[in-house]
MDTraj code that builds the backbone (N, CA, C; nanometers):
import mdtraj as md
import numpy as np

residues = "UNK UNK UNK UNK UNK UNK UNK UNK UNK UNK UNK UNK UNK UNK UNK UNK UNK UNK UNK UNK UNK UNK UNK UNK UNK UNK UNK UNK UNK UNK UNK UNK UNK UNK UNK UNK UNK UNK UNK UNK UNK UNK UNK UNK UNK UNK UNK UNK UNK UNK UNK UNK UNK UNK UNK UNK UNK UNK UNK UNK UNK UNK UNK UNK UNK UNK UNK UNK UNK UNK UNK UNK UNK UNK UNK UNK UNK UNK UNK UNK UNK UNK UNK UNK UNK UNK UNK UNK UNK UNK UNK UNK UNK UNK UNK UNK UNK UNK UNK UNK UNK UNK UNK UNK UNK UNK UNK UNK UNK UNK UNK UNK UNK UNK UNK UNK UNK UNK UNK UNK UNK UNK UNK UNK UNK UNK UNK UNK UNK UNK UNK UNK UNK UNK UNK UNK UNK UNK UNK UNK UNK UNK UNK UNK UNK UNK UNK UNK UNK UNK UNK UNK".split()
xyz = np.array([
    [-3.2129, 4.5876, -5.4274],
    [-3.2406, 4.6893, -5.3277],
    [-3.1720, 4.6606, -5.1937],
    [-3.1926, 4.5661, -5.1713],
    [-3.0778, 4.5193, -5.0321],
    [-2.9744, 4.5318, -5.0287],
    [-2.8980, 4.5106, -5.1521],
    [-2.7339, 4.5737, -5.1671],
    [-2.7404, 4.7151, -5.1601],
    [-2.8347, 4.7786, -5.1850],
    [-2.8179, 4.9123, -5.1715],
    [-2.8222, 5.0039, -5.0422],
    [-2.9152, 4.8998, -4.9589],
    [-2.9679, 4.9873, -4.8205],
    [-2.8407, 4.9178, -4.7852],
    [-2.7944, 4.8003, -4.7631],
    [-2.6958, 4.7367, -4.6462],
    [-2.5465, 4.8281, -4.6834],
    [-2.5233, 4.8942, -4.7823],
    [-2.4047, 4.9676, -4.8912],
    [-2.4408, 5.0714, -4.8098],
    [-2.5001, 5.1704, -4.8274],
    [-2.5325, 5.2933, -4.7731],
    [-2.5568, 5.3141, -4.6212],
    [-2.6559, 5.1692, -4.5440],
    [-2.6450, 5.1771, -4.3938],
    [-2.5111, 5.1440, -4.3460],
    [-2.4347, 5.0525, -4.4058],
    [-2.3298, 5.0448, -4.3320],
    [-2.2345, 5.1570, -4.3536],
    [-2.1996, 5.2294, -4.4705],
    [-2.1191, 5.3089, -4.4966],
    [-2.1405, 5.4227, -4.3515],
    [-2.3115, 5.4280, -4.3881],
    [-2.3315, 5.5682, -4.3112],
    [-2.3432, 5.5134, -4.1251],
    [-2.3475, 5.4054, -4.0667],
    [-2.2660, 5.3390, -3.9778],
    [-2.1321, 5.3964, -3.9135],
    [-2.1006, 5.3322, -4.0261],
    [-1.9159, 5.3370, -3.9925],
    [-1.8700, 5.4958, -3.9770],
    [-1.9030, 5.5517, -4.0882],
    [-1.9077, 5.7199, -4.1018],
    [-1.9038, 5.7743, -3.9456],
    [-2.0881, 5.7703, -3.9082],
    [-2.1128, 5.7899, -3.7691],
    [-1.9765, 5.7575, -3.6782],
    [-1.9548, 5.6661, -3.6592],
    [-1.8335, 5.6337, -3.5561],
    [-1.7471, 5.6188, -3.5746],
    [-1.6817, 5.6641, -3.6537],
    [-1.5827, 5.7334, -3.7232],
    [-1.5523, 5.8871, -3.6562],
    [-1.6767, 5.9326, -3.6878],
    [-1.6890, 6.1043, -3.6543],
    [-1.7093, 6.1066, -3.4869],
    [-1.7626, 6.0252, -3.4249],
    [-1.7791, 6.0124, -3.3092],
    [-1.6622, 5.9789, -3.2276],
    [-1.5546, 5.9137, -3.2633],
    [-1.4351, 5.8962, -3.2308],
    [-1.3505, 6.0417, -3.2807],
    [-1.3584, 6.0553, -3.3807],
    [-1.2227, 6.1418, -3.4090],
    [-1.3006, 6.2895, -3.3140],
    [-1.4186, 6.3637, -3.3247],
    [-1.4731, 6.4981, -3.2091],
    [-1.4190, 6.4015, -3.1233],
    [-1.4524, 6.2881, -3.0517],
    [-1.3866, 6.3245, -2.9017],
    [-1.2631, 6.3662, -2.8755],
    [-1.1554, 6.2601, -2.9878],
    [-1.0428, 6.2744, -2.9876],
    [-0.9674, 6.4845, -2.9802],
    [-1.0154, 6.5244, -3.0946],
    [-1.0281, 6.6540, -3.1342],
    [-1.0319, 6.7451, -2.9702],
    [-1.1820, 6.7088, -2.9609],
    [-1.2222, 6.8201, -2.8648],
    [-1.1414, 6.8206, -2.7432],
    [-1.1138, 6.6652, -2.6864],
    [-1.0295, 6.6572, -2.5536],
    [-0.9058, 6.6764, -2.5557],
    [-0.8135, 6.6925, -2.7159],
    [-0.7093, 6.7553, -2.7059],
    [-0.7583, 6.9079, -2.7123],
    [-0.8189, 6.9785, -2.8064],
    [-0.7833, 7.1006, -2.8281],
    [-0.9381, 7.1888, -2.7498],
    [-1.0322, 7.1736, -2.6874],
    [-1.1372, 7.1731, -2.6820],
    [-1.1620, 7.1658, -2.5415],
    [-1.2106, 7.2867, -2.4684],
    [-1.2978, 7.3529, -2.3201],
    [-1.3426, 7.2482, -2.3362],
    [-1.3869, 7.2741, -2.1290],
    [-1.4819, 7.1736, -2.0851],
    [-1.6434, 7.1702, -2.1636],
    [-1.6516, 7.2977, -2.1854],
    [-1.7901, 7.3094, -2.2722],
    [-1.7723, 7.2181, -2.3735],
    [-1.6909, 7.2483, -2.4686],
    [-1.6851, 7.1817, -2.6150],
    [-1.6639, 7.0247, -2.5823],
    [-1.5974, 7.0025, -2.4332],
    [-1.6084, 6.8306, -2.4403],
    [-1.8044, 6.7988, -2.4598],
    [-1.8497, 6.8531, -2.3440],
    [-1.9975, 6.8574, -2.3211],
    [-2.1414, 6.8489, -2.4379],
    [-2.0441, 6.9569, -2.5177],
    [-2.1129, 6.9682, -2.6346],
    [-2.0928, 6.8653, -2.7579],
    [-1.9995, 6.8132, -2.7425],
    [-2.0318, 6.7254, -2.8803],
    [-2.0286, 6.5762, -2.7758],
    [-2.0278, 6.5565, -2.6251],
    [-2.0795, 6.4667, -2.6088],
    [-2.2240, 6.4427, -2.6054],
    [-2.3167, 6.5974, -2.5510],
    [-2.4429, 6.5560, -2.6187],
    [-2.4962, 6.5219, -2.7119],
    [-2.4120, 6.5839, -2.8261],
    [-2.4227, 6.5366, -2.9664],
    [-2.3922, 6.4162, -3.0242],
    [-2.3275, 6.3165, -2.9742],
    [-2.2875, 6.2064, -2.9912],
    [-2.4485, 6.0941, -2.9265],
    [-2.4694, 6.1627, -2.8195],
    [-2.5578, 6.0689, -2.8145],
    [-2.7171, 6.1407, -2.8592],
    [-2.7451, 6.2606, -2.8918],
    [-2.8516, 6.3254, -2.9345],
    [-2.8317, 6.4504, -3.0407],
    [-2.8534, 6.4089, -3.1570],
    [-2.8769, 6.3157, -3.2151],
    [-2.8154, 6.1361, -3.2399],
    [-2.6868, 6.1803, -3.2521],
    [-2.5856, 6.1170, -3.3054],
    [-2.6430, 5.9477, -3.2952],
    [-2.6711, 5.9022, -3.1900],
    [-2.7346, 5.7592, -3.1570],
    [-2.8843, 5.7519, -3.2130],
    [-2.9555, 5.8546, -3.2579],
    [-3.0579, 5.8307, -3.3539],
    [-3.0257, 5.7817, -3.4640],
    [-2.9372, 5.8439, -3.5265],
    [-2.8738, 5.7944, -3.6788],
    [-2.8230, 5.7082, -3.6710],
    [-2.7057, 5.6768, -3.5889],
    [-2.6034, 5.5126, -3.5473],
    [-2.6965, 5.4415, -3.5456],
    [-2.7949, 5.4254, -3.4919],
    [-2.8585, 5.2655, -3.4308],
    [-2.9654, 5.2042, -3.5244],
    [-3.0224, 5.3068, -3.6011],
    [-3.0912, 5.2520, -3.6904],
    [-3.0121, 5.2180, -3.8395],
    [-2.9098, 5.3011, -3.8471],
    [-2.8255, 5.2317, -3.9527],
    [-2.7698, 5.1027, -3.9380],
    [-2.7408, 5.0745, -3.8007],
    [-2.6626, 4.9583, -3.7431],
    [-2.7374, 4.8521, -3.7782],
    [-2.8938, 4.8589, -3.7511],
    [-3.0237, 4.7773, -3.7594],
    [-3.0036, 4.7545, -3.8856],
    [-2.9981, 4.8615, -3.9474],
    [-3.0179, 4.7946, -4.1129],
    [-2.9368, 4.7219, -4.1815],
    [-2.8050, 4.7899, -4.1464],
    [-2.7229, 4.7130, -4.2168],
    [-2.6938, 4.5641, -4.1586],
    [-2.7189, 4.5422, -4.0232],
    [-2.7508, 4.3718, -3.9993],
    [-2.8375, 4.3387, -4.0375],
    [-2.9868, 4.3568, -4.0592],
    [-3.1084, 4.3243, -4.1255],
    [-3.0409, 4.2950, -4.2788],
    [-3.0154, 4.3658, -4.3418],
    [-3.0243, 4.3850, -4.4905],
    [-2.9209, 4.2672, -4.5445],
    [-2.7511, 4.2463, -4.4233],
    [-2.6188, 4.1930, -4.4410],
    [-2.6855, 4.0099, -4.4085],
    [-2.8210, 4.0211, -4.3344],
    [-2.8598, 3.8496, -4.3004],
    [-2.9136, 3.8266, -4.4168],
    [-2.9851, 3.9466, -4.4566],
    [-3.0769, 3.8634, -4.5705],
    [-3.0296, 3.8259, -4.6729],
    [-2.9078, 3.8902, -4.7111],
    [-2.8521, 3.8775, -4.8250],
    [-2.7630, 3.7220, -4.7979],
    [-2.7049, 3.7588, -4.7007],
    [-2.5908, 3.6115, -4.6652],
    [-2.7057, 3.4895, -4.6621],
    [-2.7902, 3.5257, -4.6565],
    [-2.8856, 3.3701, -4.6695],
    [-2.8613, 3.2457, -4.7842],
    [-2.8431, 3.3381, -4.9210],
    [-2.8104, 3.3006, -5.0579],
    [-2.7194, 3.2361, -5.0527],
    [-2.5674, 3.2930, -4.9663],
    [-2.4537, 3.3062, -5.0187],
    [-2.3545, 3.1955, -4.9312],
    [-2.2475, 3.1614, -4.9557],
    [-2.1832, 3.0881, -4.8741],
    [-2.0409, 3.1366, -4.8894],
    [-1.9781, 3.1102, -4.8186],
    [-1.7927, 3.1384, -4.8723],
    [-1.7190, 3.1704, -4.6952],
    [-1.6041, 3.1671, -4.7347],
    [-1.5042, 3.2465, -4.6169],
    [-1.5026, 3.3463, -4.5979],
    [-1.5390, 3.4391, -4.6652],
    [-1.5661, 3.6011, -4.6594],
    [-1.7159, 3.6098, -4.5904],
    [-1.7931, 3.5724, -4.6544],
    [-1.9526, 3.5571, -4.5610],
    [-1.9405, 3.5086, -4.3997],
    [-1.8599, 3.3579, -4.4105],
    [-1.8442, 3.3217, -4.2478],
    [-1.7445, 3.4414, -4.1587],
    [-1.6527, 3.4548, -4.2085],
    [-1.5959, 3.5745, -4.1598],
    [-1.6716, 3.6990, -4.1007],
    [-1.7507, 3.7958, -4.1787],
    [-1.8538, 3.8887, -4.1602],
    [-1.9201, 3.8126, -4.0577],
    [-1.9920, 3.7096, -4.0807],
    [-2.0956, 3.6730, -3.9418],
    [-2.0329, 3.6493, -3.8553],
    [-1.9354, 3.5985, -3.8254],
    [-1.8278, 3.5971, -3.7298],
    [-1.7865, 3.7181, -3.6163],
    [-1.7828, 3.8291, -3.6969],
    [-1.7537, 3.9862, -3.6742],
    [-1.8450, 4.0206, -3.6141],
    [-1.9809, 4.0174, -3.6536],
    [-2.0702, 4.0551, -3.6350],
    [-2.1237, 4.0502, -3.4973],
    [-2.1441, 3.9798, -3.3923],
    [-2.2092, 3.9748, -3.2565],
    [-2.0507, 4.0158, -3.2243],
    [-1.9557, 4.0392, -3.2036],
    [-1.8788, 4.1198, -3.1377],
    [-1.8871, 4.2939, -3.1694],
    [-1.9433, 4.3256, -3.3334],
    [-1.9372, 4.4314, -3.2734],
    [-2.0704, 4.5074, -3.2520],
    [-2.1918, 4.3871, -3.2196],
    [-2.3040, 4.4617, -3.2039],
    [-2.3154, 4.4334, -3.0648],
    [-2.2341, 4.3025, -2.9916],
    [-2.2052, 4.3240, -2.8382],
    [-2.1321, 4.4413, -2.7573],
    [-2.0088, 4.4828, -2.8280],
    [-1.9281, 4.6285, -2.8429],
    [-2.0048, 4.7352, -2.8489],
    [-2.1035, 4.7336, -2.9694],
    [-2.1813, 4.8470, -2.9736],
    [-2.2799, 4.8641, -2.8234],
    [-2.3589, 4.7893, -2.8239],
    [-2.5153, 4.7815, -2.7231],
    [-2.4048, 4.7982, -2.5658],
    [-2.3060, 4.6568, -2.5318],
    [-2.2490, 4.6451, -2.3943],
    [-2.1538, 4.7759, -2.3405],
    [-2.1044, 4.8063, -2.4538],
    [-1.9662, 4.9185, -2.4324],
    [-1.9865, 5.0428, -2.4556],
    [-2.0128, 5.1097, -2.6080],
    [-1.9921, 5.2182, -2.6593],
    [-2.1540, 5.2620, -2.6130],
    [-2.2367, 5.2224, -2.6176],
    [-2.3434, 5.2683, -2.5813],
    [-2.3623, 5.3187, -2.4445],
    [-2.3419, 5.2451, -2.3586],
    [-2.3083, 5.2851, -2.2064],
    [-2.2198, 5.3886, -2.1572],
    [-2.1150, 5.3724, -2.2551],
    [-2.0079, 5.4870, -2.2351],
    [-2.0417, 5.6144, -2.2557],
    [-2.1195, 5.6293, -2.3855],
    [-2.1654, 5.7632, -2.4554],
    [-2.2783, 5.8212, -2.3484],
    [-2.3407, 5.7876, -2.3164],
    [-2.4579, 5.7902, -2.2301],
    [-2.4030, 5.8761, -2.0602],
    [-2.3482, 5.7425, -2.0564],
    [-2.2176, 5.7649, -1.8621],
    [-2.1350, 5.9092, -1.9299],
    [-2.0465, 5.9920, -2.0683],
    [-2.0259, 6.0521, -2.0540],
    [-2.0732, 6.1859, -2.1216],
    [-2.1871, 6.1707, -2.1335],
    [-2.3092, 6.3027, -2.1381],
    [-2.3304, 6.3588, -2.0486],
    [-2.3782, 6.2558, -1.9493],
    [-2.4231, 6.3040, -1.8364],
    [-2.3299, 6.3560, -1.7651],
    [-2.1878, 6.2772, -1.7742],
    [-2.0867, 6.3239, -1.6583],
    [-2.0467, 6.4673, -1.6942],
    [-2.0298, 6.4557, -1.8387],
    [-2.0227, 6.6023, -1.8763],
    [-2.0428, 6.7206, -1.8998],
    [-2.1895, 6.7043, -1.9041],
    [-2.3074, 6.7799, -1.8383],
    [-2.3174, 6.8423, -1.7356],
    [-2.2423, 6.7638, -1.6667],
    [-2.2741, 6.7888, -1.4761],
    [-2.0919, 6.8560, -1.4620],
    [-2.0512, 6.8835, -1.5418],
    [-1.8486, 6.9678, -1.5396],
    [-1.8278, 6.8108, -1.4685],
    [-1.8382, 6.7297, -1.4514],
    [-1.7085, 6.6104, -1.3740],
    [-1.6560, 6.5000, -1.4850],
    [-1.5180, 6.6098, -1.4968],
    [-1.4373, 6.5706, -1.5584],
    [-1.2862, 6.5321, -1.4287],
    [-1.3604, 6.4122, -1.4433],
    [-1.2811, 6.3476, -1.3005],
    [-1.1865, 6.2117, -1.3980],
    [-1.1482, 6.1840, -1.3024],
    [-1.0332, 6.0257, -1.3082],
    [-1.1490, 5.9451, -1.4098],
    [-1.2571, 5.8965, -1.3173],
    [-1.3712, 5.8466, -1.3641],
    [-1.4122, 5.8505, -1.5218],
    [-1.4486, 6.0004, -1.5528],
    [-1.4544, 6.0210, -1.6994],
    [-1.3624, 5.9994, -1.7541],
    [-1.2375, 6.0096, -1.7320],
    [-1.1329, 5.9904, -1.8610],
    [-1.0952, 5.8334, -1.8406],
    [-1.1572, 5.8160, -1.7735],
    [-1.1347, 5.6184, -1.7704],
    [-1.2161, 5.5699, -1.8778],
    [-1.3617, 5.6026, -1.8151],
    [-1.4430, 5.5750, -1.9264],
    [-1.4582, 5.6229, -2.0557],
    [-1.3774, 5.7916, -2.0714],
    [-1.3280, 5.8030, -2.2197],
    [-1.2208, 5.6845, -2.2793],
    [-1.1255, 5.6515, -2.2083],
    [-1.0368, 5.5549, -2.2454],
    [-1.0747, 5.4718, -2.3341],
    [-1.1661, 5.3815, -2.2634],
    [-1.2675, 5.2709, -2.3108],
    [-1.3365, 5.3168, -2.3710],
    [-1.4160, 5.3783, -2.3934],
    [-1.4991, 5.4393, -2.4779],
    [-1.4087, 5.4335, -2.6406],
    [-1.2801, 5.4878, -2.6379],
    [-1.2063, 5.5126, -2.7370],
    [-1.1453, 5.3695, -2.8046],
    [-1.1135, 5.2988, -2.7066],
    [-1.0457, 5.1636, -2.7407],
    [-1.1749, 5.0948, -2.7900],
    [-1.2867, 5.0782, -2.7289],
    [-1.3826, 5.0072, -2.8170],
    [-1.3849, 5.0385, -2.9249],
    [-1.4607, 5.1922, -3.0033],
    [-1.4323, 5.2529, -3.0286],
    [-1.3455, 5.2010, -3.1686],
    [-1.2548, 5.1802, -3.1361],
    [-1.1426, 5.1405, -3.2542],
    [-1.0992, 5.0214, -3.3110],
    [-1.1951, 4.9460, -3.1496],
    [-1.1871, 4.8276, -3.1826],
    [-1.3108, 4.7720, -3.3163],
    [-1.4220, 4.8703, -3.2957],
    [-1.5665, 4.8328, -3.3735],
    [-1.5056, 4.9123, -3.4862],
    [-1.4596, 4.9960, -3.5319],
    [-1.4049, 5.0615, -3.6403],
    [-1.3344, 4.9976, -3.7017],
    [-1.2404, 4.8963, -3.6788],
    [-1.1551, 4.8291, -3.7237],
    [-1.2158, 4.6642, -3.8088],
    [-1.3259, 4.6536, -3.6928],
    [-1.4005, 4.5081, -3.7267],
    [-1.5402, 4.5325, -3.8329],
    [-1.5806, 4.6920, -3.8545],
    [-1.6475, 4.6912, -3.9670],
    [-1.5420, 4.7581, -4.0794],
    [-1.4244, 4.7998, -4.0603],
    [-1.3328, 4.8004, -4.2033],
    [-1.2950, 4.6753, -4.2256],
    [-1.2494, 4.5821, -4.1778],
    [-1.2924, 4.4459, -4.2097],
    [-1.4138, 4.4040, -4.3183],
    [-1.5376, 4.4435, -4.2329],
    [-1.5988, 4.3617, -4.2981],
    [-1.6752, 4.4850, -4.4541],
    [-1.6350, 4.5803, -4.4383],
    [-1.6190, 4.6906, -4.5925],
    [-1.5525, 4.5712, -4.6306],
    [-1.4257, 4.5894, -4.6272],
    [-1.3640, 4.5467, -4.7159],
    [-1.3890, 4.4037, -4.7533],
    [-1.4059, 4.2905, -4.6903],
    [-1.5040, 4.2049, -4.7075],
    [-1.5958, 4.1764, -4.8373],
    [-1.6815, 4.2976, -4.7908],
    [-1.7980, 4.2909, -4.8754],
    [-1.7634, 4.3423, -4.9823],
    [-1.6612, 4.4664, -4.9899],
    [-1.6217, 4.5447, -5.1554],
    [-1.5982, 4.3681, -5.2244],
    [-1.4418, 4.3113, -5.1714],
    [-1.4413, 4.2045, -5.2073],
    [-1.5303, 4.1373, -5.2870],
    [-1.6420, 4.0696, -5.2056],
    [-1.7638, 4.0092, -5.2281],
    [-1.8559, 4.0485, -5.3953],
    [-1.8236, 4.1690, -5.3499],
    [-1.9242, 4.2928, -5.4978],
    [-1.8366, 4.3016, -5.5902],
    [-1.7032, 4.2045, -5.5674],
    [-1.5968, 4.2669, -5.7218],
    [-1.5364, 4.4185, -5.7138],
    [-1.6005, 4.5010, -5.6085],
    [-1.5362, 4.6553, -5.6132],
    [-1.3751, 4.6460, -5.6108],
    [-1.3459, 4.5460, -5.5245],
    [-1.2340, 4.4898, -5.4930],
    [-1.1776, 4.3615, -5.5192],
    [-1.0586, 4.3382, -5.5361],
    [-0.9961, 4.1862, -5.5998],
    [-0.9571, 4.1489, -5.4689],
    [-0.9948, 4.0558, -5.4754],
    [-0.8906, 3.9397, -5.3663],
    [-0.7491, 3.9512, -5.3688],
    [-0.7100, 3.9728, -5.2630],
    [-0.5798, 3.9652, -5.3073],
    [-0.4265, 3.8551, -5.3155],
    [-0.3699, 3.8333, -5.3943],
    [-0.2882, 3.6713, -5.4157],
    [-0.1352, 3.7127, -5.3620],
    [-0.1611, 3.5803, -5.3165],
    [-0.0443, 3.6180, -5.2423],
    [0.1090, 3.5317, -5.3633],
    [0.1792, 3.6185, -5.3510],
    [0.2875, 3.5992, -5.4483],
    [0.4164, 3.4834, -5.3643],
    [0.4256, 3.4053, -5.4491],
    [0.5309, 3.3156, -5.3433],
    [0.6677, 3.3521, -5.4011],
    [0.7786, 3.3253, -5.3165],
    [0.9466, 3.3580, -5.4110],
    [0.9746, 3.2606, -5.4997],
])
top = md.Topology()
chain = top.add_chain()
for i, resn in enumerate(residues, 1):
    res = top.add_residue(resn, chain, resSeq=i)
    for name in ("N", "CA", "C"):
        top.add_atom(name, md.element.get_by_symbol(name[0]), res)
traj = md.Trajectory(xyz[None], top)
């Protein structure tokens, strides 16, 4: 059962901010000041209801399991891990929040698109460090082979 919730919370994780990156991306190219507004409320209401408790789980579910287990792929994942739940809580959380409100209020100033910046680069940075650790874990489950490296 733990492979199953930590499989499905993280998938549906990553999903979340995934989709949360690509609407901003979307809306601030093609997308009114409204439509920025609107899926920034949505990003953080609902959107941070669903993110944060998936996030919970899939670290809850990813400790309990690594308890068993040992390897370079396991130290790796825990490794990953407090960077991108520091990323998540220090950065992307603050950001989403700072640009609700800013957007809410029409100030779409220097300010906001700074903090969209960052917002985006984190952002890709936490996207990148849980496709990592997918792939990791497919690894881990056999979904995926290791891969050998071929010498000349």
């Amino acid at each position: 059962m733990p492979k199953r919730i930590h499989f499905i919370a993280g998938l549906l994780a990553a999903l979340t901010i995934a989709t949360f990156f690509l609407s901003s991306i979307v809306v601030e190219l093609f997308g009114a000041h409204e439509a920025v507004a609107i899926v920034k409320a949505l990003i953080v209401m609902p959107g941070l209801f669903i993110l944060m408790p998936a996030i919970a789980a899939t670290g809850g579910s990813g400790f309990a399991m690594a308890k068993s287990r040992k390897g370079r792929l396991i130290e790796s994942k825990k490794r990953r891990m407090p960077f991108i739940a520091a990323n998540g809580l220090l950065v992307l959380l603050p950001c989403a929040i700072f640009l609700d409100r800013w957007a809410s209020a029409g100030a779409f100033d220097t300010t906001f698109y700074m903090v969209q910046g960052v917002e985006l680069l984190a952002g890709a940075v936490n996207l990148t460090l849980m496709g990592m650790n997918i792939r990791d874990g497919m690894k881990m489950s056999g979904r995926f082979r290791a891969s050998k490296k071929i010498s000349p």
